[in-house]
Structures are given as C-alpha cells and as structure tokens.
N, C-alpha and C positions, 0 to 999 in steps of 0.2 A: 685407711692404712695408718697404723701408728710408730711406724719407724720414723723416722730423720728423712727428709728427702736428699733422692740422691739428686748429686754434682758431678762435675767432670774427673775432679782428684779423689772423690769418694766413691768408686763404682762397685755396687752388689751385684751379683750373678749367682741365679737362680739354677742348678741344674736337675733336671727330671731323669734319672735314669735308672733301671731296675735291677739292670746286672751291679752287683757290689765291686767287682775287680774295676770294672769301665766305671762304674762312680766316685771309686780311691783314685784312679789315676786322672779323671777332668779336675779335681778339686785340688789336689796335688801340683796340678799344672798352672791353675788358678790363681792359687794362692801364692806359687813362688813367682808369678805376674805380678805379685803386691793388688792385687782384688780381694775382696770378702766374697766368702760364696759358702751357699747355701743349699744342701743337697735334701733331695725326696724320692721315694723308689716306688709312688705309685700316681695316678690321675688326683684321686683326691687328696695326697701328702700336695703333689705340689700347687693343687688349689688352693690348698690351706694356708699354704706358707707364703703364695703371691699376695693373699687377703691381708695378711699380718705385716707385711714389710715391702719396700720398694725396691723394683729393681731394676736396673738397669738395661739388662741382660738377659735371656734366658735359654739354657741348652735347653733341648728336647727331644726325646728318644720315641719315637713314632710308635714302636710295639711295647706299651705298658699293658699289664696285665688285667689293668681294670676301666681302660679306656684310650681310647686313640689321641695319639698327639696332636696330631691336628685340631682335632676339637679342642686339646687346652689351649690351643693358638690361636682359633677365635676368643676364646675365653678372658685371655689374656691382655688381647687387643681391644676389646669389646670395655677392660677396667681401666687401661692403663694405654692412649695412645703412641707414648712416646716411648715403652717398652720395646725392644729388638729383640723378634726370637731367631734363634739359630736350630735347624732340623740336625737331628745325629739319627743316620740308619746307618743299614746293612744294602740295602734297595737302592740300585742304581737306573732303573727302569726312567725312561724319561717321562710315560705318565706319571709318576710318584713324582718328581720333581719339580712337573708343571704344577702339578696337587697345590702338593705343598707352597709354591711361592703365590698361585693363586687365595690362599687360605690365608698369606698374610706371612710367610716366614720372608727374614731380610737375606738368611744363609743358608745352606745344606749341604753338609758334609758326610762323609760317607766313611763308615765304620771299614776299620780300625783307623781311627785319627792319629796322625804323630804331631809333636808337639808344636812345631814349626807354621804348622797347618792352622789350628788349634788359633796360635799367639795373631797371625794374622790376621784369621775370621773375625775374635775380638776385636782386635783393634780398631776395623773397618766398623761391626758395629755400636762400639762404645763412640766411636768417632761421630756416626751417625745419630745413636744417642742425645749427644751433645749439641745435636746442631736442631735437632728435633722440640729438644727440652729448652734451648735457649730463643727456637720461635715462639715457640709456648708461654714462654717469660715473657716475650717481645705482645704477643697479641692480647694476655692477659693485662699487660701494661698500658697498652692503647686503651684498651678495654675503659680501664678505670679513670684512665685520663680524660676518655668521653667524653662518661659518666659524670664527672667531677667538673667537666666545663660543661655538658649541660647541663647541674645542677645549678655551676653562677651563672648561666644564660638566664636560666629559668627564674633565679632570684632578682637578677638585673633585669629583666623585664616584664617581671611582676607588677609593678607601678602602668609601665607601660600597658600591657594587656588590661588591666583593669581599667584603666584609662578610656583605651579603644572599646569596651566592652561597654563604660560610662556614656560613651556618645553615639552607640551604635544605639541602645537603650534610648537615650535622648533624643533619635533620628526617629524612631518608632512610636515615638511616644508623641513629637510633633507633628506627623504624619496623621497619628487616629485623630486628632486636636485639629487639624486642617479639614480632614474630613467631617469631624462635629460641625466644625464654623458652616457645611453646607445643608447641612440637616435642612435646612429653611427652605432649599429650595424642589426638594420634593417629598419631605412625609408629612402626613397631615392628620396625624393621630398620636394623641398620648400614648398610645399603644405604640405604633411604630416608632417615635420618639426615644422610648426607653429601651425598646429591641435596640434600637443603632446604637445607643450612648454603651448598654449591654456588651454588644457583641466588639466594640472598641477598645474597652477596657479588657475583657474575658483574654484578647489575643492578646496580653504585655505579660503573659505570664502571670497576671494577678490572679488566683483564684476565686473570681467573685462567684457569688450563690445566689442573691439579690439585691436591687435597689428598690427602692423607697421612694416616695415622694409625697408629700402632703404642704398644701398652703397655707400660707402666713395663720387664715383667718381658722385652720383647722375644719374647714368645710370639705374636702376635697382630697381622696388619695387616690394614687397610682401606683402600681410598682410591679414591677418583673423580673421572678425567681423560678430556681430550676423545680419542679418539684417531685415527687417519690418516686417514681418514674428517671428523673433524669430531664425532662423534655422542660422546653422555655414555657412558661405559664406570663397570664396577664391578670389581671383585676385592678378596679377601680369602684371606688364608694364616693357617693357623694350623700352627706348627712346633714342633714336641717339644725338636728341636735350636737354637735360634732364638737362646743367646746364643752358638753354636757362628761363628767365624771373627768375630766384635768382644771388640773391650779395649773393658770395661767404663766405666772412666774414661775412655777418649778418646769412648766415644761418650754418657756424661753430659756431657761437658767442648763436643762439636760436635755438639748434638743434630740440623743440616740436615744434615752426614754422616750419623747414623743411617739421617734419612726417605729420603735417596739409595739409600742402600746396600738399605732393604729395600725401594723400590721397583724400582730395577736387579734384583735378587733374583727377587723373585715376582710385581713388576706388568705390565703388556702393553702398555707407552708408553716416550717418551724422553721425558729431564726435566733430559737433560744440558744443554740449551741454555737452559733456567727460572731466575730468578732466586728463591729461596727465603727465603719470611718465615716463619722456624721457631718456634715457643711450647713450650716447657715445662712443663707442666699437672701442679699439685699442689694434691689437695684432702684436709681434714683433717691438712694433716703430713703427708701422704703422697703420694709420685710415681706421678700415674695413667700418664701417657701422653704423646708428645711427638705436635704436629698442626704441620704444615707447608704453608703457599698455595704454591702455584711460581706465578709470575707471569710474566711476557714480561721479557727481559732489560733496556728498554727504560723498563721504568715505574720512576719515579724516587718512592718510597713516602716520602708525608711523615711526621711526627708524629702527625698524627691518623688518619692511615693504619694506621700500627702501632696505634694503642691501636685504631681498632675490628678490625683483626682479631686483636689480643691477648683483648679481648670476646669477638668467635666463638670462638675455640680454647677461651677458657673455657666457654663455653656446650655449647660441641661436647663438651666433655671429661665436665662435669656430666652432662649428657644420656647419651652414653655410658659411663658409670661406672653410671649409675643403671640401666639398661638392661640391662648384665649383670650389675648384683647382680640383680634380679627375672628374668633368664632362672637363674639360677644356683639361686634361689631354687624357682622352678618347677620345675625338676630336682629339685632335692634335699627341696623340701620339701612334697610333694604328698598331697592327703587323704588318700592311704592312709597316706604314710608318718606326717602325723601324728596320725591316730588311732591306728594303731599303737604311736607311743611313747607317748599318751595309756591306753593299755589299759596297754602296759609299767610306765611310770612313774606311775601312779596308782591304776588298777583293781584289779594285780594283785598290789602290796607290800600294801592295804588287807585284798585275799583271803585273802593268806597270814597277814598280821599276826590276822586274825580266828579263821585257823586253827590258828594258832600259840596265842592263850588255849585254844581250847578243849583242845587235848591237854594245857597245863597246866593247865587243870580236871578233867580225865578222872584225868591223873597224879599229880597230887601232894594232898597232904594239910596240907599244912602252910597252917594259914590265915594269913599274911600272904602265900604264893605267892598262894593262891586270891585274895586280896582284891587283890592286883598284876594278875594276869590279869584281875580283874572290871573293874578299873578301864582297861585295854587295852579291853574290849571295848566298853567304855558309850565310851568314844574314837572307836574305829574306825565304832562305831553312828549316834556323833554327828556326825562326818564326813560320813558316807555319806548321811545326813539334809540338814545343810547343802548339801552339793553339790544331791543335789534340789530342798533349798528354792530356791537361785538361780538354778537353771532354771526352776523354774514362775514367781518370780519377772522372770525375762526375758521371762518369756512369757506372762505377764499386767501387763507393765508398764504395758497402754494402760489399769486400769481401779486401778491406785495413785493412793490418797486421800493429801496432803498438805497438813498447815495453811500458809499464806504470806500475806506481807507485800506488799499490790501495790508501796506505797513503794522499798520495797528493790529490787524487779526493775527497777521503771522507773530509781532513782537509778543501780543500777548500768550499766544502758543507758548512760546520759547517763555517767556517768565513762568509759566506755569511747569515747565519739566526745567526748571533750572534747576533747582534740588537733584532731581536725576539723570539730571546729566552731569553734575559734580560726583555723582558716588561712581558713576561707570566711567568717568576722567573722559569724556567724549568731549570736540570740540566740535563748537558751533560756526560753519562761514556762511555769513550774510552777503549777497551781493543784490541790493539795491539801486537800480540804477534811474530812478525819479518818484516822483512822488503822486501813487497811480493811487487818484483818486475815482472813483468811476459808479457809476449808476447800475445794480445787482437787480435780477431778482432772490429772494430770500437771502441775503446777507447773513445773518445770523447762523442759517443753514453751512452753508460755505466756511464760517470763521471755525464750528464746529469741525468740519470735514478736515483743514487745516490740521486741528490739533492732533484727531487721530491719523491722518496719516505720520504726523511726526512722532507719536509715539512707536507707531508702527516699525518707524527706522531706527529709535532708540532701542526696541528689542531687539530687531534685525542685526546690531550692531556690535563688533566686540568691545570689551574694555580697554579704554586709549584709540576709539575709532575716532571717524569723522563724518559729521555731516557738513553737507552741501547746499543750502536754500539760496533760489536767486527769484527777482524780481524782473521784468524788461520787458520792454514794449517789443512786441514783434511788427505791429504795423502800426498806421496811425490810428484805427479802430478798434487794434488788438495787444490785450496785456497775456502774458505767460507765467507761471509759477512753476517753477522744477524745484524737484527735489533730487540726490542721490546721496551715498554716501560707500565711502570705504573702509575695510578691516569691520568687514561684518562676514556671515556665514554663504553660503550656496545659493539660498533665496534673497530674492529683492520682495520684500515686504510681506511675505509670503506668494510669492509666485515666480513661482520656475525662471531660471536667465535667458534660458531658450526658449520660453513660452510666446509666442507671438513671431518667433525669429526661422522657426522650422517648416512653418506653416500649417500645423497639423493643431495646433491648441490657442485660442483665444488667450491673450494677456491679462484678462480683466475675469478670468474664471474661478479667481477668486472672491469667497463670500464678500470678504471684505474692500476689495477695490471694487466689486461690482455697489457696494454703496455709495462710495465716493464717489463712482463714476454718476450714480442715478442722484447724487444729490448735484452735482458740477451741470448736469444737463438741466434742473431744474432751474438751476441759477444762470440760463443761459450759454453756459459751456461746454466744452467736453475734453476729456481726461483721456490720455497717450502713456503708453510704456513704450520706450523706444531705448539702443544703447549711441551711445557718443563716441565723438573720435578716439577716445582713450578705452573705447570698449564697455567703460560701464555702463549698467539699465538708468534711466534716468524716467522717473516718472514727470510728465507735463501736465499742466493747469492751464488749456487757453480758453481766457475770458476776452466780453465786449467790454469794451471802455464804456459803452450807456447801452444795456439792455434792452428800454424803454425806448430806445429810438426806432419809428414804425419802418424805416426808411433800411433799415438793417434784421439782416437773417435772424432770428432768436438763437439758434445755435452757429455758435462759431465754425470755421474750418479754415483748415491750413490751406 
C-alpha cells in the first residue's frame, strides 16, 4: 500500500456502496465527522482502492452488483488485519447477521441508516482500530527488540561458543590419542595398525583419503586409502632395491615427495589430487620412518590440526617401530634359538673347562699345575651348584621365609603416591603403634599388596578425602593392618558396602581383593572386610609375627 499509514487523528474510511443517493449521503456524513473517505460502487472499485491506500474503516453494502460483500471482508481481512469492517444491508434475517459477523464484520447496521447510528458505529470501530493497530506497533516492537538482543547475545557469545566448540574439538581429539596410546595391546598387523590410526582420525571431521608410511631406510611401505569404490583398501611393499631411483637428500629434504613417489610406485590409488600433511618420525636419535595424511585438496588444516596429526604420526611411528622390533625379535630369537646359545654359551665352555682340569690332573705332575686345575674345578663345581641353587630357588620362591619391617613397606607405599595424593589434597593418618618387626613368608609379595591396595583407596577417594592406615598388635603372636577411608564414593575399594553385610555376596568378589586376599594367605595371613563402630568398611591385614614358627598355624585367625 502506498498511502501514509493510518493513525488514530488520521482515519480513512473506505465505503463500498452501489446505490449513488446512499453513497452521497455515508460520505457526507463522514466527512462532516472530520474523517477522509473514500467511495466505490462496485466489488472490484473497492478492491482496487483497498490495495492503493489504508484504511481504517470500511462500510460495506452486502448486495454489490459484481460480487458479495462478505467475500470483500474476507479479502480485506486476509490484507489488512487491523482494518474494521462495518456490514450496511437491507437484511435483517438473523442468519445474515450471524454470516456476516462470522465472516469477520466488527458492525452491521441495517439500511436506512441515520446519522446518529452511523457516528456511533464509527466511533466504536475507529476506537477498535486504535487499539488493534497500537498492539501491532506493541508486537512488532518486541519483535525487533528480540531480534536485536539476540543479535548482541549472539555477538557476545561468539568468543564463547567458539571456545566451547575449541575444547569439545580438543576433548575428541584427546580421546582418539588415548585410544591410539592402546593399539599395543591388541593389533598386530601393519594392516590393522593403520585401519585404527585411519578410522581415528577419519571421525574429527578431517577428511582423510590415505596415509602413507615408509621407513627411514626406504625398504618398506604401508598405507591405507579409500579406493574407486569408496571401500578401505591395504598394501604394502617391501623392496630389496627401494632406495634405487631417489636422491637421498632430496628425499630427506621433501619427505611428502617421498610418500608420493612410493605410493605412485607400489600403491593401488591416486593421491595426485590429495593435499599432503607429511611428519617425519624420529625416535631415540634415530629416523624411523616418514607417515603422510593426504587429505581433500580443500581442507584448509589449522594449528591444532597439525599438532594432533603430528601426535598420530608419532603414535603411529612408536607403535610401529615397536612392532617390528618384536616380529624381528620372534624371528630371530626363538626358544630353540635361545636355548641353543644357552647350551653354546654356558653349558658347554663349563663341560669343557671341567674337562680340561681333569686331563691336567691326569697329566701333569707338577703340584702347583695340579693345585691350579683343582682350583678350576671346585669353580666350575661351584657354578654349576649356583646355577641349580637359583633354579630351585625360583621355584620355590612361594615358600621363602623373610624377616620385615611392616613400617617400612607401608612408608614406602605412601612415599610412592605422595605426588598423588598432593594433587587430589587427600590426607594421610598413620597410626603406628610399635615397631612390628616379624618373620613373613614372601615379604616382597605383601609390600607390593600394600601399595595396590592404597592405591586403590586413592581412586576410591574424593578430592580433600581422607585416608586411614593403622598398624597394632592384636595379640602377642598377631599384627593387624587396616585400612579405611572417608569422602570417597559408594564403594569401598570396589566392592559393594553391604557386600559381605546381607549375607548373600562374599566381600572379597572382587577381582582385585581376591588378589590381595591370595597374596596375604600366601604370606601366612588372611584379609577381612568388615564395618567399625562409626559404620565405616575397614579392610584388615592379620598377620603372624614369625611365620616360620612350626609351633604356629600358617594361617592366622581371629
């Protein structure tokens, strides 16, 4: 509409009406109202004239000659919500009246109007108007007020979201990096090697196509890309001639020429269209291998782009470095071969060196030979003794007696998670109450047991918790070790606080106290979950004060 919009002191009124006498006297009456108005004497005059200007207002006379009022009152409504139409018949029928208000009319007045009538009906709907056209101002206003604050939400927390988005990114990305770090401990193929490093990278969004991999010495590639198909593809070459047709220094100097050259070479893809993030892998001093992403020409690799796949290439390199020393290893250094050089290199110098005194006993005469040879053979005797002792000794290690100091295993524990337990602000209470020296078997076993169970309470435990280690003689033949601790989680070490309490679950059904329990029995004792007056689980250690004494049970009991 190109008129002026109307206002409350500016109101136009539209009226539709055919008869000329009844459209001189609405305008007449109009206008001496102080309104503007605007007359048409058929459906499409006063379509035309609604399209061209706004109106406030609109009379409308039901029987036009070229179409029904009502329908220009949908019409009307449909362009203009805040327009008020007013019906003018002859038709007083209550169906026509329901009609019409249902159709959208605000008034309906009934021909012959007089003036009085007329100045009312206006008034109400120019009133109406007003109130229509000023919520309209109101929600149009809101509108933009929004709009406009969240356009400074969105610029004020633009840093932010990018932020959040930086470290969500950074959280994904440390994630596939932890999962690399365990590659080690079950693939066991350059193939599966490079699927996993593959398929870790493939999910951050980076579009990789293939990597590459070739060693230091140029003998050796790997690598796995998608190929025409779509599908994950492998290949590897190993070449006798391999630094045959590269200069040495140019292809130290452009290690993504190298991965080119030996993928063109021996690989089953094109990688000439790929943009290449090439690494350089050196570990110990030493140049293992050069590992290449190709990527879509297209991807634009930030900063932290590079460093983490500078990460993978290092992981990837570790990994495979490590993998063919142990196949290398498996080759060349297999039980036969080394008990073979075990019989070589020690069985069979000792044989000879044994036989060698005796022909100088046989031979010579001369006693300072003899007493040289004698003294060779009580050697080679004493050897061959040793050696056996350390075998029976390995293999009766489970029933070696050793005096120990419980103080000393448990201090050393606790020096050893000092570091970690300063970072989770846990404190440590000692309660030692003498100085329980005593006679173990497997000692060493036990100092061990020690430490992982205090680990165990350090993860158990919240940040600013407490542990609880005590020492004490329970009888004169029996020492104790407890452990507990509090402002830790639902579990006591990982097992249940009712476990043992309900009667229904063993306390020790865990993998990991049933270790400690079978190492504690080893060393002549046995391991309790029990709770204390204050209700906490308190794990117990009761040992003999001398193992070795035959006069005493090997296993303790309360």
């Amino acid at each position: 509409m190109n008129d002026s919009t109307i206002t409350p002191r500016n109101p136009h009124i539209l009226v539709v009406e055919d008869n000329p006498a009844q459209q001189s006297y609405l305008e007449e009456i109009i206008t001496k109202l102080g309104y503007r108005c605007t007359c048409a004497s058929t459906w499409e005059e006063g379509l035309e004239s609604f399209v061209e200007r706004s109106f406030a207002c609109v009379v409308i006379d039901l029987g036009l000659p070229d179409g029904n009022g009502l329908s220009l009152v949908s019409e009307f409504c449909r362009r203009d919500s805040c327009v008020v139409p007013i019906i003018l018949t002859g038709d007083q029928s209550a169906e026509t009246i329901v009609e019409t208000m249902r159709a959208g009319a605000f008034d309906y007045l009934t021909k012959p109007v007089d003036g009085a009538t007329l100045r009312q009906a206006l008034a109400r709907a120019l009133s109406h108007h007003t109130v229509v056209h000023e919520r309209r101002e109101l929600v149009d206003l809101l509108y933009n007020e929004r709009e406009q604050l969240r356009a400074r939400v969105d610029a004020a927390t633009k840093d932010l979201r990018e932020y959040a988005s930086a470290c969500e990114t950074s959280n994904l990305r440390l994630r596939a990096l932890l999962e690399l770090t365990r590659l080690s401990t079950y693939y066991y193929s350059d193939k599966m090697l490079l699927q996993n490093v593959f398929e870790q990278v493939a999910q951050l969004a980076i579009p990789l196509s293939a990597i590459v991999l070739c060693d230091a010495n140029r003998q050796k590639m790997a690598a796995v890309y998608h190929d025409t198909k779509g599908e994950m593809a492998f290949t590897e070459e190993s070449a006798q001639d391999g630094t045959a047709g590269y200069d040495t220094l140019l292809a130290d100097a452009d290690p993504e020429m190298l991965a080119r050259s030996w993928f063109e070479r021996h690989g089953g893809g094109d990688i000439s269209h790929l943009k290449g993030l090439v690494f350089s892998e050196t570990l110990w001093s030493r140049k293992v291998c050069t590992v290449g992403f190709f990527v879509n020409e297209s991807f634009m690799a930030s900063e932290t782009d590079n460093e983490f796949l500078g990460m993978c290439a290092r992981l990837l390199a570790f990994e495979w470095e490590q993998w063919n020393l142990l196949v290398y290893i498996a080759h060349q250094a297999s039980l036969g071969n080394i008990a073979t050089e075990l019989v070589r290199n020690f069985i069979q110098p000792l044989t000879a060196i044994k036989s060698a005194g005796e022909i100088i006993r046989e031979s010579s005469r001369s006693p300072d030979v003899l007493q040289g040879a004698e003294i060779i053979a009580d050697n080679v005797e004493r050897l061959r003794l040793q050696t056996q002792e350390f075998r029976r000794l390995s293999t009766l290690r489970a029933d070696s007696v050793e005096t120990v100091r419980l103080q000393d295993y448990v201090e050393q524990a606790l020096q050893i998670l000092a570091a970690a337990t300063r970072d989770k602000n846990v404190t440590i209470h000692r309660e030692f109450e003498n100085d329980f020296e005593c006679v173990l078997l497997n000692g060493t076993a036990l100092a061990r047991t020690f430490l992982d169970l205090l680990i165990g309470a350090l993860r158990a435990v919240d940040m600013g918790g407490s542990i609880y280690v005590r020492l004490k003689q329970v009888a004169s033949d029996r020492l104790a070790f407890e452990l507990t601790y509090s402002g830790g989680g639902a579990d006591f070490l990982g097992v249940d606080r009712l476990a043992g309490l309900d009667g229904n679950r063993h306390p020790h059904a865990h993998p990991a106290v049933q270790l400690a329990e079978r190492t504690v029995h080893m060393c002549g004792g046995r391991l309790s979950i029990d709770a204390d007056e204050e209700g906490r689980m308190v794990l117990r250690i009761l040992l003999p004060a001398n193992a070795a004494d035959p006069t005493k049970d090997k296993v303790a009991t309360w």
